[in-house]
N, C-alpha and C positions, 0 to 999 in steps of 0.2 A: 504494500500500500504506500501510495505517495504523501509525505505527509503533507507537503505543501497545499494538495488540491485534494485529501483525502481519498483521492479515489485508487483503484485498484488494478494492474495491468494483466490479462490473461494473454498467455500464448497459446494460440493451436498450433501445433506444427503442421497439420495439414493446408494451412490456407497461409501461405507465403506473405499476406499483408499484413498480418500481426510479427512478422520478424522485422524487429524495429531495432536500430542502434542508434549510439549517441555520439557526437564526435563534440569538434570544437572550430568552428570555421575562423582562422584566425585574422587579424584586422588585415595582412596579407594577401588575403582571398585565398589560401589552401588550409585544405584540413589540417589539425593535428595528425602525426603520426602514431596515434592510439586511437584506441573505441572507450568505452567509457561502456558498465555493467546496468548504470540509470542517468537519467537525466539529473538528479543532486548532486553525483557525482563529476558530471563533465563541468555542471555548476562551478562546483566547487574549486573545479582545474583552471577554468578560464578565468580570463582578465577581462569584465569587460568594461575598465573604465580606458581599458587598452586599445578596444573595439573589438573584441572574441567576440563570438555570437554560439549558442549554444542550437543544435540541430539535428533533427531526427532524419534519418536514412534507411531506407530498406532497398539492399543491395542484390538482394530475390527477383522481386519484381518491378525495382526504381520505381516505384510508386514514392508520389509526394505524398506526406503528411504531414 
């Protein structure tokens, strides 16, 4: 459960659009070289009074979310 937003993330592995990861797009324009296991945590990594931006990816089916 996220505390932030209280809500709660399920994965199916059958349906490819719930495979979500978290990176860290940095003020650069490229990702960090990691993934991140939630979103608090890429939080946590980034800078963003540096301009990081925090962002969800699914590398399955490049579906935006």
């Amino acid at each position: 459960m996220s505390e932030a937003t209280g809500t709660t993330t399920t994965v199916d592995l059958d349906d490819p659009r719930t495979l979500i990861e978290f990176s860290v797009l940095l003020a650069n324009g490229r990702l960090a070289g990691r993934k991140f296991a939630s979103r608090a945590d890429a939080e946590a990594w980034a800078r963003p009074d540096e301009g990081d931006e925090v962002v969800e990816y699914n590398l399955v089916c490049e579906c935006a979310v």
